[in-house]
C-alpha positions in Angstrom: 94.4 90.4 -103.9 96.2 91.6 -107.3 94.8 89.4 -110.3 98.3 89.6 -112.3 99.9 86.3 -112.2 103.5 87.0 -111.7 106.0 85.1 -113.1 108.3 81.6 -111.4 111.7 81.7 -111.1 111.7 78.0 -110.8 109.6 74.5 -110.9 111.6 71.8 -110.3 112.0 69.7 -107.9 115.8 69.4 -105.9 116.4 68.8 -102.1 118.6 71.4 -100.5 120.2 69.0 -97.8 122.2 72.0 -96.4 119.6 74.9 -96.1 117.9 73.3 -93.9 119.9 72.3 -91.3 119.4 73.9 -88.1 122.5 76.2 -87.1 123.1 77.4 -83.5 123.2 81.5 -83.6 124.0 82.8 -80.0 121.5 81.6 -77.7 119.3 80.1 -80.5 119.0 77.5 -82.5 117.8 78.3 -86.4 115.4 76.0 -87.4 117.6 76.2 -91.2 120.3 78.6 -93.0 118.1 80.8 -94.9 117.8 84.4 -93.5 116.1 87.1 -94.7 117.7 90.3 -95.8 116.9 93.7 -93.8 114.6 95.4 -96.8 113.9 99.2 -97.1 109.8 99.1 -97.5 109.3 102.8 -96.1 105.9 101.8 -94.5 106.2 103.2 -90.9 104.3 106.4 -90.6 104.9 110.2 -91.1 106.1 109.7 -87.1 108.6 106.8 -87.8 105.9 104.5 -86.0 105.7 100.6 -87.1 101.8 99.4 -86.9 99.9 96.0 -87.5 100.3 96.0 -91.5 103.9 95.6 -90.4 103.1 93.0 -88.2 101.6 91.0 -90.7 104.2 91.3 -93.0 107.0 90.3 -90.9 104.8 87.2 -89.0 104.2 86.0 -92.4 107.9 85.3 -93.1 108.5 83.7 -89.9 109.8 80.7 -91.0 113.0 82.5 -91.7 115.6 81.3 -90.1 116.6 84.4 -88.8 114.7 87.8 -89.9 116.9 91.1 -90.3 114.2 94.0 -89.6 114.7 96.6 -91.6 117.1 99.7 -91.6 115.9 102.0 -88.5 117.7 105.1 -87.2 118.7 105.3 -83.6 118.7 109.2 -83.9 116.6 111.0 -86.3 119.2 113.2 -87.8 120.2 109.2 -89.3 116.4 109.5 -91.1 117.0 109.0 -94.9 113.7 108.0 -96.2 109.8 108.4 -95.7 108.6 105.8 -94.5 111.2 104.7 -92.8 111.0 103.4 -89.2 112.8 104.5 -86.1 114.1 103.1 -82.8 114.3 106.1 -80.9 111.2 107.6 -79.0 108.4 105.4 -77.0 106.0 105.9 -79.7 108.5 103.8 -82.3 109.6 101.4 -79.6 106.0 100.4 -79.0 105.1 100.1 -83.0 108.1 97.4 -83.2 107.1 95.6 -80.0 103.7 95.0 -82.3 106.1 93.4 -84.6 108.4 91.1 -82.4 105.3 89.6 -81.0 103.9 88.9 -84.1 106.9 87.2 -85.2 107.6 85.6 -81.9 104.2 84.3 -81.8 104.5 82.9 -85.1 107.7 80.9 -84.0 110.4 83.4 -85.5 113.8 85.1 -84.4 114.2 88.8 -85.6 117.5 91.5 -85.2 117.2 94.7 -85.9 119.0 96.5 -88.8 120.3 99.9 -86.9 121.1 102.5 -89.5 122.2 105.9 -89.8 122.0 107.5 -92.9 124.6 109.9 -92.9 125.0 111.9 -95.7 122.5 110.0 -97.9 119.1 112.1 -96.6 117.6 115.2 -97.1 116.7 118.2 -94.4 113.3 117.8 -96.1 113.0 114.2 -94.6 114.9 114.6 -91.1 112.3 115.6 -88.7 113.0 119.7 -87.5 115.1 119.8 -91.1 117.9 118.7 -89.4 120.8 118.6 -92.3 122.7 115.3 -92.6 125.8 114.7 -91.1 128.9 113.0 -92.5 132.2 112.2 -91.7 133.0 115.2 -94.3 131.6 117.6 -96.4 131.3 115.4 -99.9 127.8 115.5 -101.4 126.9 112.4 -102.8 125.6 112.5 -106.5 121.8 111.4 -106.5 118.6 112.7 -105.7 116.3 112.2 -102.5 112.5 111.3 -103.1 110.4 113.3 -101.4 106.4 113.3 -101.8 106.8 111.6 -105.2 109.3 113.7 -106.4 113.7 113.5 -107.1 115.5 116.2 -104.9 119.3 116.6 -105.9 120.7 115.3 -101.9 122.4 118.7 -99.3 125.5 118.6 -99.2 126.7 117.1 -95.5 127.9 118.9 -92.5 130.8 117.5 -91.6 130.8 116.1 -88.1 132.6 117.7 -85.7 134.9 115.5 -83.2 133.0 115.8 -80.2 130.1 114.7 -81.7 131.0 111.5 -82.8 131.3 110.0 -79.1 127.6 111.3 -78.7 126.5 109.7 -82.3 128.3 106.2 -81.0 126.2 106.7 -77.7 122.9 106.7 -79.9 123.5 103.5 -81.7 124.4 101.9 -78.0 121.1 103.6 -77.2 119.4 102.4 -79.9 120.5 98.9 -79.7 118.6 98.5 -75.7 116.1 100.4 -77.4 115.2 97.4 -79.8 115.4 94.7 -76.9 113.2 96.9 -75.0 111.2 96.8 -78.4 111.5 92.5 -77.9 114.2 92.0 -81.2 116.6 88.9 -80.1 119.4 91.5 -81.2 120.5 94.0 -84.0 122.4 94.2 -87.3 125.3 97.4 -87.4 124.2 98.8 -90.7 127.8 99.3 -92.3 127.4 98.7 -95.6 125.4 100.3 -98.6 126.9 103.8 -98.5 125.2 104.8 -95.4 127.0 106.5 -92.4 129.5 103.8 -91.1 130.6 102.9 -94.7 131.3 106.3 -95.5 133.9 106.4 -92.6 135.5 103.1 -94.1 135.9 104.8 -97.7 138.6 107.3 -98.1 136.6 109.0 -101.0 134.1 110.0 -98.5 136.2 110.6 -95.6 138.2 112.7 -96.0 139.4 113.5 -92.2 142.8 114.5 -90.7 142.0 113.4 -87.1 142.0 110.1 -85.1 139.0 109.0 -87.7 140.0 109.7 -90.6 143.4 109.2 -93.2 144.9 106.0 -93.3 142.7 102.3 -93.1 143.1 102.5 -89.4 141.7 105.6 -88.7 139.2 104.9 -91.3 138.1 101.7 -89.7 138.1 103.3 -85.7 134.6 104.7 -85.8 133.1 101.4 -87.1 135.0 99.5 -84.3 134.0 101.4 -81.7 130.8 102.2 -82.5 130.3 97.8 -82.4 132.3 97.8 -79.4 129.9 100.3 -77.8 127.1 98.3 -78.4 128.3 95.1 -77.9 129.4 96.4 -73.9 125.3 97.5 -74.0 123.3 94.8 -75.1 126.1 91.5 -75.2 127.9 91.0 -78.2 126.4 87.9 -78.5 123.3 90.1 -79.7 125.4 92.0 -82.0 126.1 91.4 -86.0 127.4 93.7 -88.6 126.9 93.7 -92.6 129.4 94.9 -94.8 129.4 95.9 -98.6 133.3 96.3 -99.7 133.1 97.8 -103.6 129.6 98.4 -103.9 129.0 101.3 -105.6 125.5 102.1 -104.1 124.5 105.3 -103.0 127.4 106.6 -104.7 130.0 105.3 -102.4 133.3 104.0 -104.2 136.6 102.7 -102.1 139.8 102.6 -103.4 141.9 100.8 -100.8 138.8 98.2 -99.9 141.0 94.9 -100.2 143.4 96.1 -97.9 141.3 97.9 -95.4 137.9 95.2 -94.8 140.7 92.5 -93.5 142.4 94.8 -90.8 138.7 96.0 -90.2 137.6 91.9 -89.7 140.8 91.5 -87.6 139.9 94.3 -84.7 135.8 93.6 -85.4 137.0 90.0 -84.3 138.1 91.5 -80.9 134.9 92.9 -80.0 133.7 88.8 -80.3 130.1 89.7 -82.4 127.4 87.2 -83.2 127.8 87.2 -86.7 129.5 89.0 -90.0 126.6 90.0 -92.7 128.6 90.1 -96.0 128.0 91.2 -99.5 129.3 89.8 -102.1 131.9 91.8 -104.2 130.9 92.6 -107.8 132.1 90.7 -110.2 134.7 93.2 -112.0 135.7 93.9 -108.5 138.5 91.2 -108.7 138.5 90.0 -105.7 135.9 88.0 -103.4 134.6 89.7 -100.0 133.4 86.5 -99.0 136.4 84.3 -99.6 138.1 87.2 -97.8 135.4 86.9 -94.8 135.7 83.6 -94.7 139.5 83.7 -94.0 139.5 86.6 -91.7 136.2 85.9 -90.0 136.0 83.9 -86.4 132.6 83.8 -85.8 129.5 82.8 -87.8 129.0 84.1 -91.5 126.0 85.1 -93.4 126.3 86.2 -97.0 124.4 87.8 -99.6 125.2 88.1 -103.1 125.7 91.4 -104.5 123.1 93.9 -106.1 123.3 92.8 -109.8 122.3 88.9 -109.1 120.5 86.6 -106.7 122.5 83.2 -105.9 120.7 80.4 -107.6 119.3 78.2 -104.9 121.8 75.6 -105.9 124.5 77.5 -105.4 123.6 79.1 -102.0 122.9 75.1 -100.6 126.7 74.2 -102.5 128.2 77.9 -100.4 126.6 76.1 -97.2 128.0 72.6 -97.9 131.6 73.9 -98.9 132.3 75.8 -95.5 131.9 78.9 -97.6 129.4 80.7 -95.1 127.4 79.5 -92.5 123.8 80.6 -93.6 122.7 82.3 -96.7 120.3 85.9 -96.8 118.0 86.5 -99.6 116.1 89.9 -99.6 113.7 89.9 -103.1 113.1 86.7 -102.9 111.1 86.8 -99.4 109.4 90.3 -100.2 107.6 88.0 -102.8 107.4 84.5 -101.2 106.4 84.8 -97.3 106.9 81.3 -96.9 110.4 80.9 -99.2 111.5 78.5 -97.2 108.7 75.6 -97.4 108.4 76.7 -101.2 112.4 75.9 -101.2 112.1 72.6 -99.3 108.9 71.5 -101.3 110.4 72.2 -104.7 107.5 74.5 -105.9 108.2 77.8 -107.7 109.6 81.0 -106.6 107.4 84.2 -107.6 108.9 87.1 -108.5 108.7 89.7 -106.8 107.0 93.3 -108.3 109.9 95.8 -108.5 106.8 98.7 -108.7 105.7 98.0 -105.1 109.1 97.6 -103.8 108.9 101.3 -101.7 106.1 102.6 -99.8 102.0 102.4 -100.5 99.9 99.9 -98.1 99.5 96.2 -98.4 100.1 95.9 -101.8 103.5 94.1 -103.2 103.5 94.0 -99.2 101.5 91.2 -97.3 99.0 90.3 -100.1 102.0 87.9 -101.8 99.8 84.5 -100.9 101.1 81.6 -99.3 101.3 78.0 -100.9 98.0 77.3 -98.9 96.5 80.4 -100.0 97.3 80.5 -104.2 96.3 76.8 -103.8 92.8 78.1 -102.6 92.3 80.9 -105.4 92.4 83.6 -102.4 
């Protein structure tokens, strides 16, 4: 256990009356609004392969009401990190299924975050150097870390239009992978510049079929892609986060106010369990979520964008307003395994070291102690 006391966000006491009312999601009930955000930890082996250490850490946080898993790739041409886990072969299947017990024996409900990189990767990190695929052939500006060090990222290979049916077939694949694997359901990764989002943005597709052009086109491979999956697995097991104007992973949209509500209107049809949204920068001039909210039929998580974490008043005043349904945090959890008794007691919120954020073993992973536990010394 690390000896540097790390510094509270907060220490006073307030009741959150909203956050922890229980919500029904689906076919379950959420013990209280607070989920936790899928986090990119890169601590699955060479092989993609989750093990016990990841166990722990996700039993730990438990008390969640929901738990987004992390980003996974159905296929590994979607790889864009070491360390990052997979939901493709038995081997990876089996590592998860190590986790959903763990989590399910601790009382918890966990999704799966299922992500394809795109052309955020490297051919250094795919396994058989596989070069990422995109919608086109626009690099993105930014560098890949591999073994410690910054590689500029490949340019993509644009995908041709046959293969984009047999893509969509590994995300429905994918998705009965993770119930296979014992998740409760998965999270459509199409936000954060990663492969679906660059088919929304017309900066980074730049196609002149049926998928690319105006906001329709733009939007088709994200709607059926969700429609694919939802036929697989029951949309009732099926969310989707979204990230309109953030610029991360050097994604940029110039038509996003006009294209995410058409995009909400036909996501609608396809009747998913739940809309993951990010919060629209501030000099974006315009709210996603107040959009979401309007456009949206179905239950509504939101997250605030990358530049601030919602004050805890705040997210219980979203809840009580109507403004979303249940609020995701993702720092706050990687440092405080049992947030949500530290929320409902009053006592303070550690924050969480930024330094230990990617990669390594247990530290800045599962040895963040418990109330119980700091109360003890251990």
């Amino acid at each position: 256990m690390r000896s540097q006391p790390r510094k509270p966000l907060r220490a006073d006491q307030i009741i959150f009356d909203q956050l922890f009312q229980p919500y029904p999601l689906g076919e379950f009930e959420l013990p209280n609004r607070l989920v936790m955000a899928p986090l990119t930890r890169m601590r699955a082996d060479a092989d993609g392969v989750m093990g016990e250490l990841n166990a722990e850490y996700y039993a730990q946080r438990a008390t969640a009401g929901l738990i987004i898993a992390e980003g996974s790739f159905p296929h590994s041409s979607g790889k864009s990190f070491p360390g990052q886990p997979g939901i493709e072969t038995a081997e990876q299947i089996a590592g998860w299924r190590l986790v959903t017990d763990a989590v399910h024996g601790a009382g918890g409900r966990i999704f799966l975050q299922l992500m394809h990189g795109g052309r955020i990767g490297h051919e250094l990190i795919a396994p058989g150097g596989e070069r990422p695929v995109a919608p086109s052939a626009v690099r993105p500006q930014g560098d890949a870390r591999i073994a410690g060090e910054k590689i500029p990222f490949d340019e993509p290979r644009a995908l041709e239009l046959e293969e984009i049916a047999e893509l969509q077939q590994q995300f429905a694949q994918g998705a009965q992978n993770a119930l296979e694997a014992g998740f409760d359901g998965v999270e459509l990764h199409g936000a954060n510049g990663y492969l679906l989002h660059q088919f929304l943005s017309d900066v980074t597709n730049l196609r002149s079929d049926q998928y690319g052009g105006d906001a329709a086109n733009r939007c088709r491979f994200v709607v059926e892609t969700a429609q694919l999956v939802a036929e697989r697995i029951g949309a009732e097991r099926v969310g989707i986060r979204l990230s309109p104007n953030q610029n991360v992973n050097d994604i940029s949209e110039n038509d996003a106010q006009t294209l995410y509500p058409q995009l909400l209107g036909e996501l609608n049809a396809v009747g998913l369990c739940y809309l993951h949204m990010m919060e629209t920068p501030p000099d974006a001039g315009w709210s996603s979520v107040g959009v979401a909210r309007e456009a949206w039929n179905s239950t509504l998580i939101v997250n605030s964008n990358f530049q601030v974490d919602w004050p805890l008043e705040l997210a219980d005043e979203i809840v009580a307003e109507g403004r979303a349904d249940l609020i995701c945090y993702g720092r706050r959890f990687i440092s405080n395994p049992d947030l949500v008794e530290r929320i409902r007691s009053g006592e303070p919120i550690v924050e969480a070291d930024f330094q230990t954020f990617y990669g390594g073993g247990a530290e800045g992973y599962t040895d963040y102690p418990a109330l119980a536990e700091a109360a003890d010394g251990k």
